[in-house]
PDB file of N, CA, C and O in Angstrom, chain B, residues numbered from 101:
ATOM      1  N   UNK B 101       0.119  -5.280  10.574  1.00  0.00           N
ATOM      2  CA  UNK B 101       1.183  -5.734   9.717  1.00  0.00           C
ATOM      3  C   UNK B 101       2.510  -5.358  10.356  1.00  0.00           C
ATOM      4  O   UNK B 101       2.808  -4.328  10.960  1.00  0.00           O
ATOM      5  N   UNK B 102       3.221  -6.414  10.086  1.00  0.00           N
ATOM      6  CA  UNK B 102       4.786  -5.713  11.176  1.00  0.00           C
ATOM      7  C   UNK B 102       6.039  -5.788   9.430  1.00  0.00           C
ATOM      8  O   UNK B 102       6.267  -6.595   8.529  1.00  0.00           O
ATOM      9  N   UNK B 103       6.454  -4.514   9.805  1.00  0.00           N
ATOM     10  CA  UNK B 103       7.360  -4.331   8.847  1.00  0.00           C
ATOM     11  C   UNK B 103       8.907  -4.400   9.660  1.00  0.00           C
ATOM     12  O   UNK B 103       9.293  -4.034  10.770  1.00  0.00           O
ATOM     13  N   UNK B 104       9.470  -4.978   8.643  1.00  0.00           N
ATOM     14  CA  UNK B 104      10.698  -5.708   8.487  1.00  0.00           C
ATOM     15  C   UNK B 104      12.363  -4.543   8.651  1.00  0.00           C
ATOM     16  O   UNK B 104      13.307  -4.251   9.385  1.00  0.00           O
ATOM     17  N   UNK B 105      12.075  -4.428   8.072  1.00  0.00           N
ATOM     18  CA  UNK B 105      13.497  -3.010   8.058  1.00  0.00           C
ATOM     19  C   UNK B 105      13.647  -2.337   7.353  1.00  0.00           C
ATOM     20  O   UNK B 105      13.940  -2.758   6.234  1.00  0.00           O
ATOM     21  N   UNK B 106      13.518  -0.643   7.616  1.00  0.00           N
ATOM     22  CA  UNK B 106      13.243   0.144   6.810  1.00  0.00           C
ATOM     23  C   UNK B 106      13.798   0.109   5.269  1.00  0.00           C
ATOM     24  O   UNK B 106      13.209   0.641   4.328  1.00  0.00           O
ATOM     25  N   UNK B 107      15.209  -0.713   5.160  1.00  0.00           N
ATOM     26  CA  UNK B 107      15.381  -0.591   3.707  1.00  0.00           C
ATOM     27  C   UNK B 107      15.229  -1.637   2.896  1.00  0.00           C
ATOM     28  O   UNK B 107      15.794  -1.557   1.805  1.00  0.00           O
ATOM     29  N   UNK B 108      14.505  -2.769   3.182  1.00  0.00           N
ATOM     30  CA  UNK B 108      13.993  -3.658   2.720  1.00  0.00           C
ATOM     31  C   UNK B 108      12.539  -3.495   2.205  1.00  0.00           C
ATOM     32  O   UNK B 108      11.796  -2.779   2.877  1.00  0.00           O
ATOM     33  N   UNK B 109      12.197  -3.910   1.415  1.00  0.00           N
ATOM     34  CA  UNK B 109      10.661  -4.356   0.754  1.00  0.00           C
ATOM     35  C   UNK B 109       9.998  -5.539   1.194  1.00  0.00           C
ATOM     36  O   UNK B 109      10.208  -6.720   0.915  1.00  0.00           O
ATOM     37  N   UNK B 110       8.561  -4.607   2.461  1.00  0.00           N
ATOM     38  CA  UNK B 110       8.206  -6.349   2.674  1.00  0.00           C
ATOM     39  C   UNK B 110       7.374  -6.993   1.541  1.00  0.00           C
ATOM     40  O   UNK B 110       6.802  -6.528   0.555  1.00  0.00           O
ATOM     41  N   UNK B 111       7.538  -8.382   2.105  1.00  0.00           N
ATOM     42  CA  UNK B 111       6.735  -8.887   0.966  1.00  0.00           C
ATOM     43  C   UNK B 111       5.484  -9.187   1.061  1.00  0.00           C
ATOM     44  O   UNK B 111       4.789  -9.512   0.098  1.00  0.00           O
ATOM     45  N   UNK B 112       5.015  -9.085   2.471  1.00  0.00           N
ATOM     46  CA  UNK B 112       3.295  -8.896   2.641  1.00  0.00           C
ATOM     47  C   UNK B 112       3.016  -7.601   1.890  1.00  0.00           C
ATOM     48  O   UNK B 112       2.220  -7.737   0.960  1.00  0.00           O
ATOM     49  N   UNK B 113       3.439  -6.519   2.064  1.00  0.00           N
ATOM     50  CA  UNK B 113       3.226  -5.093   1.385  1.00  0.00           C
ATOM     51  C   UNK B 113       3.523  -5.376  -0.414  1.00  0.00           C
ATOM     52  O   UNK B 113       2.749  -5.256  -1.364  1.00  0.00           O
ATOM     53  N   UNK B 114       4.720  -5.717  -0.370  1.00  0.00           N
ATOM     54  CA  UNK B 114       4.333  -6.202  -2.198  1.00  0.00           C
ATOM     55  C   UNK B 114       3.539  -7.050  -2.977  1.00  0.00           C
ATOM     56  O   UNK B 114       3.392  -7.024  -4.199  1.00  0.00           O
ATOM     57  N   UNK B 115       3.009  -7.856  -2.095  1.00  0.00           N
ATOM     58  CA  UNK B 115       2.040  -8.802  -2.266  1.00  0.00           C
ATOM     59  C   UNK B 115       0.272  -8.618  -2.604  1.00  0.00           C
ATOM     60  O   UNK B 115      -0.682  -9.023  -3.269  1.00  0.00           O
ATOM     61  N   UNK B 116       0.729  -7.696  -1.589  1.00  0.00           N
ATOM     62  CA  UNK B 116      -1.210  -6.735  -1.291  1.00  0.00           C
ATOM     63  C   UNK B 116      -1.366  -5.511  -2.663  1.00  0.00           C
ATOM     64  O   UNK B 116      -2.324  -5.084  -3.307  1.00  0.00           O
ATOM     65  N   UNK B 117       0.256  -5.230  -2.673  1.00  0.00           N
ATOM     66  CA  UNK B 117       0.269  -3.886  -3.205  1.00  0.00           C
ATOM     67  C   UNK B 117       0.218  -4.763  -5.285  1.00  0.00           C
ATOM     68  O   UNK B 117      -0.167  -4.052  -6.214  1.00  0.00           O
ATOM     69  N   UNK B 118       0.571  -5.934  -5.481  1.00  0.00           N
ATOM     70  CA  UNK B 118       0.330  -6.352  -6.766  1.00  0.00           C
ATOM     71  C   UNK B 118      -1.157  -7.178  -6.814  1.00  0.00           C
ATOM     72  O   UNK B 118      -1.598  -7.270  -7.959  1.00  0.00           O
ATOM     73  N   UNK B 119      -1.716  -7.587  -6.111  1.00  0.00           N
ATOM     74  CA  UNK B 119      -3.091  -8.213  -5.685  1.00  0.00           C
ATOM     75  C   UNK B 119      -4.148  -6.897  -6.073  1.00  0.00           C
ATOM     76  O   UNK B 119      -4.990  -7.043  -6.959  1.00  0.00           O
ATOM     77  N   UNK B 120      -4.029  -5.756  -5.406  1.00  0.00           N
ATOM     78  CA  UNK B 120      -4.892  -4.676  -5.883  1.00  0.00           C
ATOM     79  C   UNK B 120      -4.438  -4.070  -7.209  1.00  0.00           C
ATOM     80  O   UNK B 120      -5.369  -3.662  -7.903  1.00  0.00           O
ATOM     81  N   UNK B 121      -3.241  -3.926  -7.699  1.00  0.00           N
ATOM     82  CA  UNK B 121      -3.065  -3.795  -9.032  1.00  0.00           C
ATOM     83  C   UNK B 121      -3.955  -4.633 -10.023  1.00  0.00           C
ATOM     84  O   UNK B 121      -4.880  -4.318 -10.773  1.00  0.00           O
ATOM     85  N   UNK B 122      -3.418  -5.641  -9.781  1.00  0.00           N
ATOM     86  CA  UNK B 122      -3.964  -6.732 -10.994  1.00  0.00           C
ATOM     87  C   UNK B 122      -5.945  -6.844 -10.615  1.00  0.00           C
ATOM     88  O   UNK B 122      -6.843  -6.826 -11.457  1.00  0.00           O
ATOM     89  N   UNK B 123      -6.051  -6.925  -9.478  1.00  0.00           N
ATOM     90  CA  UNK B 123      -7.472  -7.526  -9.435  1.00  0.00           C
ATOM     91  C   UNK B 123      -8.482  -5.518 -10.036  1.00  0.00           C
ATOM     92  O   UNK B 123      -9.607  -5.462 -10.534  1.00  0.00           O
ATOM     93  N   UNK B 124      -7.871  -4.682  -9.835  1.00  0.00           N
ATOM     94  CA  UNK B 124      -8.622  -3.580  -9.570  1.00  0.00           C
ATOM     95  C   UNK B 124      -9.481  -3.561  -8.452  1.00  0.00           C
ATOM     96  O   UNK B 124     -10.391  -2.830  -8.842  1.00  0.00           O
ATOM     97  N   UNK B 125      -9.694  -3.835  -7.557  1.00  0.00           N
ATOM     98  CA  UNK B 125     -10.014  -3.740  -5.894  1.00  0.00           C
ATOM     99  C   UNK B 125      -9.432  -3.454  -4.831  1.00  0.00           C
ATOM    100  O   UNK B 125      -8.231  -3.718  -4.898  1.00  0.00           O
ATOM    101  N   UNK B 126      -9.687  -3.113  -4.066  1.00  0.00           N
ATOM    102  CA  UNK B 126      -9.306  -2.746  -2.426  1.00  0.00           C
ATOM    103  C   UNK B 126     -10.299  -2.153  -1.732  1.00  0.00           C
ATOM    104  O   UNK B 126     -11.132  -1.256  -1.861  1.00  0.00           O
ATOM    105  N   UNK B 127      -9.694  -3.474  -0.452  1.00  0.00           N
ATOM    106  CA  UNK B 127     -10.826  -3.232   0.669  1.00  0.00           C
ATOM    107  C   UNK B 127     -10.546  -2.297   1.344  1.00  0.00           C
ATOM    108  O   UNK B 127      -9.484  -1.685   1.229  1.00  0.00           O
ATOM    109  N   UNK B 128     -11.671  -1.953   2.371  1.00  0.00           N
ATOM    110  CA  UNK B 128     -10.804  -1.027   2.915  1.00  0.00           C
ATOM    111  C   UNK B 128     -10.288  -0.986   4.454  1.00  0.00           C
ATOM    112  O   UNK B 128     -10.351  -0.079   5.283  1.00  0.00           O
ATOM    113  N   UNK B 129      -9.848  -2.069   4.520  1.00  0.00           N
ATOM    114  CA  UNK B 129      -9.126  -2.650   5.817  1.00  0.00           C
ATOM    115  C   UNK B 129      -7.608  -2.179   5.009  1.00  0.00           C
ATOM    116  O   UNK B 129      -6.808  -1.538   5.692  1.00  0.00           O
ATOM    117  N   UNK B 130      -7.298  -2.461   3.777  1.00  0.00           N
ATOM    118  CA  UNK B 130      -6.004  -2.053   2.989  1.00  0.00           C
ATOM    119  C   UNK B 130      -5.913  -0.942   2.447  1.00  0.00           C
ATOM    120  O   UNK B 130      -4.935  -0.416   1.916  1.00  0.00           O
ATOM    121  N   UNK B 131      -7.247  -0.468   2.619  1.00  0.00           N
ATOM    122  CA  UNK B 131      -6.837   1.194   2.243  1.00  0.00           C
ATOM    123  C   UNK B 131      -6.478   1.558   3.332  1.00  0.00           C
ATOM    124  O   UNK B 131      -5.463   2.249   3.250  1.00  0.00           O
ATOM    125  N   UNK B 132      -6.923   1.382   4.573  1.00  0.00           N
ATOM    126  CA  UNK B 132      -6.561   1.843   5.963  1.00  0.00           C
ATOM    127  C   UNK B 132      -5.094   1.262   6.067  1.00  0.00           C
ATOM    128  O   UNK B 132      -4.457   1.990   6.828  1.00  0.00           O
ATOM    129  N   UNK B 133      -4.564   0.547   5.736  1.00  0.00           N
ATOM    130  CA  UNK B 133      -3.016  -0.325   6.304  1.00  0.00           C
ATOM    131  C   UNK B 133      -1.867   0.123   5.219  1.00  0.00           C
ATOM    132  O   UNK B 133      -0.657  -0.095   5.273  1.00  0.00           O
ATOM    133  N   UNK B 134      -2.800   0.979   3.984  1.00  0.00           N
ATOM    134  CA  UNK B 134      -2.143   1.312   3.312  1.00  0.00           C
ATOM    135  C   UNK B 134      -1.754   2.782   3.181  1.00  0.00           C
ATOM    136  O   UNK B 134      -0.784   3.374   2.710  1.00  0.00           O
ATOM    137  N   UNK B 135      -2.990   3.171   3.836  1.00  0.00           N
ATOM    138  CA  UNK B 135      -2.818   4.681   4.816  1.00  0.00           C
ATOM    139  C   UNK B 135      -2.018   4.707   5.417  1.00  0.00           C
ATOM    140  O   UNK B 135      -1.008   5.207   4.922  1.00  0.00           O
ATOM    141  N   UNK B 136      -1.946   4.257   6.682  1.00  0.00           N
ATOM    142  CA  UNK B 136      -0.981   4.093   7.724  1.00  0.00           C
ATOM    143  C   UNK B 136       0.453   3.794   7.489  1.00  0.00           C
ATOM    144  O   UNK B 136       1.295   4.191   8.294  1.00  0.00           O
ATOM    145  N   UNK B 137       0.898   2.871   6.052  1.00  0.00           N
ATOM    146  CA  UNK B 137       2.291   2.710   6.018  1.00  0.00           C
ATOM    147  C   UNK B 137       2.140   3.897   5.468  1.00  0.00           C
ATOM    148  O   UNK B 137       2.779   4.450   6.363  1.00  0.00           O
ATOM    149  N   UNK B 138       1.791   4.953   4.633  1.00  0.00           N
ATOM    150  CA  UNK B 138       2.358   6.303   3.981  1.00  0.00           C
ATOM    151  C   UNK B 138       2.572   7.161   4.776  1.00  0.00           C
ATOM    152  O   UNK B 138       3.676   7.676   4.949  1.00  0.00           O
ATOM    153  N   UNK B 139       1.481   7.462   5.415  1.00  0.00           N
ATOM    154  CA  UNK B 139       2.007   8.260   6.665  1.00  0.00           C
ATOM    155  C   UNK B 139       2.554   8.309   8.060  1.00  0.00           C
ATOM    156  O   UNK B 139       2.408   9.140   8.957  1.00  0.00           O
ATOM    157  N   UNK B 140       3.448   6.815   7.971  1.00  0.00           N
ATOM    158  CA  UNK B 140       3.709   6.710   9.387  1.00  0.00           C
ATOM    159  C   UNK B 140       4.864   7.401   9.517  1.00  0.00           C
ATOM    160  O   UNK B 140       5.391   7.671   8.438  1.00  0.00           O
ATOM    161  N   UNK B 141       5.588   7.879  10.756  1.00  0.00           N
ATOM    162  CA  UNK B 141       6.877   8.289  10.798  1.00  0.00           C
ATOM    163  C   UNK B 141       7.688   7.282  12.191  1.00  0.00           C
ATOM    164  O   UNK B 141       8.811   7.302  12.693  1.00  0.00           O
ATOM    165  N   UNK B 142       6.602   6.574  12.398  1.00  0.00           N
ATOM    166  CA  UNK B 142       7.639   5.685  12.987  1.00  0.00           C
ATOM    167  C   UNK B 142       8.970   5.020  12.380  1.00  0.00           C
ATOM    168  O   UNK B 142       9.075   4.750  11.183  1.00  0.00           O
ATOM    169  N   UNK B 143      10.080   4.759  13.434  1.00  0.00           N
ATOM    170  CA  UNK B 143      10.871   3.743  12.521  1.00  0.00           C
ATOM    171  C   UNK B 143      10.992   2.773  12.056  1.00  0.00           C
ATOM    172  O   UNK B 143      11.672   2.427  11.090  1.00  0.00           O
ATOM    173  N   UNK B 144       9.807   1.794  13.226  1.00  0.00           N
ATOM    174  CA  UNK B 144       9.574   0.109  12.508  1.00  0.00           C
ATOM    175  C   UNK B 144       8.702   0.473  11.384  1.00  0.00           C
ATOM    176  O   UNK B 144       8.592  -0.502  10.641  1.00  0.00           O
ATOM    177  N   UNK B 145       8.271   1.132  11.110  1.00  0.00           N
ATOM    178  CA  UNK B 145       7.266   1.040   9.975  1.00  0.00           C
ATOM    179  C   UNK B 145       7.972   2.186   8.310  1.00  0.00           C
ATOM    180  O   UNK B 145       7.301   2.495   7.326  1.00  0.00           O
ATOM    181  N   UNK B 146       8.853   2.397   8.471  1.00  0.00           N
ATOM    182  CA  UNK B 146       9.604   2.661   7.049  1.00  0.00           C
ATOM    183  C   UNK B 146       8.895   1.933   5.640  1.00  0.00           C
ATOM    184  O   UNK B 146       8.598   0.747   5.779  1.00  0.00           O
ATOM    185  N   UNK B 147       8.706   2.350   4.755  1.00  0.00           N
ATOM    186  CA  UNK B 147       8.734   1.979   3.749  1.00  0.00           C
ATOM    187  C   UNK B 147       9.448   2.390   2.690  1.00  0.00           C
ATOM    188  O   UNK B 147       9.702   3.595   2.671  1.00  0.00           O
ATOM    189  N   UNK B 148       9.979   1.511   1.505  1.00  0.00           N
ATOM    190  CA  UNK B 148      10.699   1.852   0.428  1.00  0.00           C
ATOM    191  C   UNK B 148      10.221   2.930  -0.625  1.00  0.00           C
ATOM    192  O   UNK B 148       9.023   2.999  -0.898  1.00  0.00           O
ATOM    193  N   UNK B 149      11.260   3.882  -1.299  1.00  0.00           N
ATOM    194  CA  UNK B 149      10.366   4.647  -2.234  1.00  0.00           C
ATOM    195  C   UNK B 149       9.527   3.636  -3.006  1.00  0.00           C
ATOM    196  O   UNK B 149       8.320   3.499  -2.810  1.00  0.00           O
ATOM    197  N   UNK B 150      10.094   3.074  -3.719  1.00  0.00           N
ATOM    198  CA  UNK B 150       9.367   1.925  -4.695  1.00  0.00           C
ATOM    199  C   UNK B 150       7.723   1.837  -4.045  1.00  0.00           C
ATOM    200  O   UNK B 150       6.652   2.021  -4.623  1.00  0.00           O
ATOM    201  N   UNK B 151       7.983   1.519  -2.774  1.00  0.00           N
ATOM    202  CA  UNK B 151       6.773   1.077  -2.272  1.00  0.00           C
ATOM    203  C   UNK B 151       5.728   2.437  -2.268  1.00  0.00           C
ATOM    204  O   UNK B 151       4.570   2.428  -2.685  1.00  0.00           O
ATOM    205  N   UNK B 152       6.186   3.176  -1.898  1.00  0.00           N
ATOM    206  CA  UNK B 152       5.892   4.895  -1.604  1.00  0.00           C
ATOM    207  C   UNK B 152       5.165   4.919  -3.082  1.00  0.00           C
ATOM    208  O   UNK B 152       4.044   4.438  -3.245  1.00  0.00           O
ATOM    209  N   UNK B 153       5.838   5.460  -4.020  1.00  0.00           N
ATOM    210  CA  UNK B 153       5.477   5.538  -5.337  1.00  0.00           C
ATOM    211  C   UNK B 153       4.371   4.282  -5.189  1.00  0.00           C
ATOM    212  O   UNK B 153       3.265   4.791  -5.009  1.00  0.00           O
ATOM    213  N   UNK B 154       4.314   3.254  -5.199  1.00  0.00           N
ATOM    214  CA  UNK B 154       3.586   2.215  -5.822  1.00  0.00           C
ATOM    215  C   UNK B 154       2.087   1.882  -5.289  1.00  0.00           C
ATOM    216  O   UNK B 154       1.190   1.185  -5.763  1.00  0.00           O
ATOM    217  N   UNK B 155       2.182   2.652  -4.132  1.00  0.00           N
ATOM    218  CA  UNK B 155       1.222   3.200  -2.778  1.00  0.00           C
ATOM    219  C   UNK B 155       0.331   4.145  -3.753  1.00  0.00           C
ATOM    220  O   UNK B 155      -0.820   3.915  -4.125  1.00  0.00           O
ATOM    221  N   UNK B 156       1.175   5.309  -4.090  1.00  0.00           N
ATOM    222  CA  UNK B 156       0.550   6.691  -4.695  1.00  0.00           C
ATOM    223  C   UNK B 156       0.067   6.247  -5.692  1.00  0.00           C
ATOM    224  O   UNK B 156      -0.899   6.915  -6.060  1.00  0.00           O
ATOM    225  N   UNK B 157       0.330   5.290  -6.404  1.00  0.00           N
ATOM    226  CA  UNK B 157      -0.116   5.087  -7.389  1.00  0.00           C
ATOM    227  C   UNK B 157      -2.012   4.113  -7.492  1.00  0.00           C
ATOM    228  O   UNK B 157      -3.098   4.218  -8.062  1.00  0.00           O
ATOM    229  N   UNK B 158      -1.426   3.412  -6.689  1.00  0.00           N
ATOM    230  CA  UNK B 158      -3.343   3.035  -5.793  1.00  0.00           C
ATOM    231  C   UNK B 158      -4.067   3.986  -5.724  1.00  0.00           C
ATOM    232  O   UNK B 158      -5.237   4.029  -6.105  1.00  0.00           O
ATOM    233  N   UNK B 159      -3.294   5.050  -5.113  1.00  0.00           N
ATOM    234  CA  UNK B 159      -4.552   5.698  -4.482  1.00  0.00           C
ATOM    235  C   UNK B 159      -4.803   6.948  -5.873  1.00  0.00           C
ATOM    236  O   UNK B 159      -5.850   7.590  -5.964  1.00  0.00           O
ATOM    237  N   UNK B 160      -4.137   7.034  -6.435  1.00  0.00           N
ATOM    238  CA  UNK B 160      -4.433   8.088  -7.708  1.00  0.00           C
ATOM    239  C   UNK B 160      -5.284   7.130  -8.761  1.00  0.00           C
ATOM    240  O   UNK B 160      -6.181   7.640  -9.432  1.00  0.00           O
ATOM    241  N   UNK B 161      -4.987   5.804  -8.871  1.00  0.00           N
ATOM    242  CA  UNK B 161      -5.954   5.071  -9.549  1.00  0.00           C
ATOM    243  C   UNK B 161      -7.271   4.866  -8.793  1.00  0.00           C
ATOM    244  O   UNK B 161      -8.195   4.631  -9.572  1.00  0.00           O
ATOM    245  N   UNK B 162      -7.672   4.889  -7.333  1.00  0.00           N
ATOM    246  CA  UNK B 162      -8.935   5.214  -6.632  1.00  0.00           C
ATOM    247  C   UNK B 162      -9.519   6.444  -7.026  1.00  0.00           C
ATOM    248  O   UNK B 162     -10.745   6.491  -7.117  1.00  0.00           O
ATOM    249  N   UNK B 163      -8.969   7.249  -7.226  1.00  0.00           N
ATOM    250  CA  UNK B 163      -9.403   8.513  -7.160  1.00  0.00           C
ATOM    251  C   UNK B 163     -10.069   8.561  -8.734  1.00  0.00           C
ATOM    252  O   UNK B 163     -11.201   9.040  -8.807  1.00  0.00           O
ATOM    253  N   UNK B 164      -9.426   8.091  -9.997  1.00  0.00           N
ATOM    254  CA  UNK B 164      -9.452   8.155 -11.527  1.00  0.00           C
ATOM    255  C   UNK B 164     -10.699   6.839 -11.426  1.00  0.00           C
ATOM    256  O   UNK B 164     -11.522   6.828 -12.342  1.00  0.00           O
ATOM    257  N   UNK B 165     -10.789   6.059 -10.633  1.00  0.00           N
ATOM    258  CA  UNK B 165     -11.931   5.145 -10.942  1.00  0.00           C
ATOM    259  C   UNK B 165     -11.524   4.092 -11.577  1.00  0.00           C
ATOM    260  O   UNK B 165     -12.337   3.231 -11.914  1.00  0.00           O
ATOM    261  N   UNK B 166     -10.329   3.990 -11.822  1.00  0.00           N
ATOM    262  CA  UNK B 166      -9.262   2.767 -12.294  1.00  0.00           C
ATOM    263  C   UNK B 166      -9.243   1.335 -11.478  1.00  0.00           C
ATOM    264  O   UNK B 166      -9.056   0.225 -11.977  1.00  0.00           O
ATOM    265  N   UNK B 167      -9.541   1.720  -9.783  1.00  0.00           N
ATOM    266  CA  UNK B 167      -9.434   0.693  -9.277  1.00  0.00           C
ATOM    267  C   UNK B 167     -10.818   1.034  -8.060  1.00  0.00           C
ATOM    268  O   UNK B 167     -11.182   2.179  -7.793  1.00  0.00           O
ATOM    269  N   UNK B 168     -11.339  -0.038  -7.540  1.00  0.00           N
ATOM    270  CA  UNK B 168     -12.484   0.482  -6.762  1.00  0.00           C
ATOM    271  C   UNK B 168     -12.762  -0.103  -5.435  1.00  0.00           C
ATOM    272  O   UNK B 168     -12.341  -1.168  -4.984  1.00  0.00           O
ATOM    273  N   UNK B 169     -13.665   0.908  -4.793  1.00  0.00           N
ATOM    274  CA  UNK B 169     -12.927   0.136  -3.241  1.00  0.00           C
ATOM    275  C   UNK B 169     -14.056  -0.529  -2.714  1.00  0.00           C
ATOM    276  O   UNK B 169     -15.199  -0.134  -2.942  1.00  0.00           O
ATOM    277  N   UNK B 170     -13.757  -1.666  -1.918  1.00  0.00           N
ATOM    278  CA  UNK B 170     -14.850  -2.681  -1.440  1.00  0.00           C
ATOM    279  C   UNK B 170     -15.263  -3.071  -0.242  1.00  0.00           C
ATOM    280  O   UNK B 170     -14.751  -2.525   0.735  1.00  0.00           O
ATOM    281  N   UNK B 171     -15.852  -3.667  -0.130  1.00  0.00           N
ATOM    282  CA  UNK B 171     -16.270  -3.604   1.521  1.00  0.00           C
ATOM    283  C   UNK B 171     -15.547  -4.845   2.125  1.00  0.00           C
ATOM    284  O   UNK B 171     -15.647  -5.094   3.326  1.00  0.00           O
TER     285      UNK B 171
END
């Protein structure tokens, strides 16, 4: 995934990131891409708090069984 500029919101990332909200799923090619934007410290790869928060929030609903992960 190529991200856009650190203070922008991409919209592949908001896209994936309301797709696993609503459906309750994630694969885990997007748990991995969704790994990687949280902890990257590169500079092309910045993400927004919004996004940050909205990230944490996936993965605390993985963890609660809220949302479930797929192959």
């Amino acid at each position: 995934m190529i991200w856009n500029t650190p203070n922008k919101a991409d919209p592949a990332l908001g896209n994936m990131i309301e797709r696993i909200m609503l459906s309750g799923k994630i694969s885990r090619n997007e748990h991995l891409l969704l790994s990687s934007a949280i902890l990257s410290n590169y500079k092309d790869c910045k993400i927004t708090e919004e996004e940050r928060r909205q990230i944490s929030r996936i993965f605390d609903s993985l963890q609660t069984g809220r949302i479930k992960l797929i192959n």
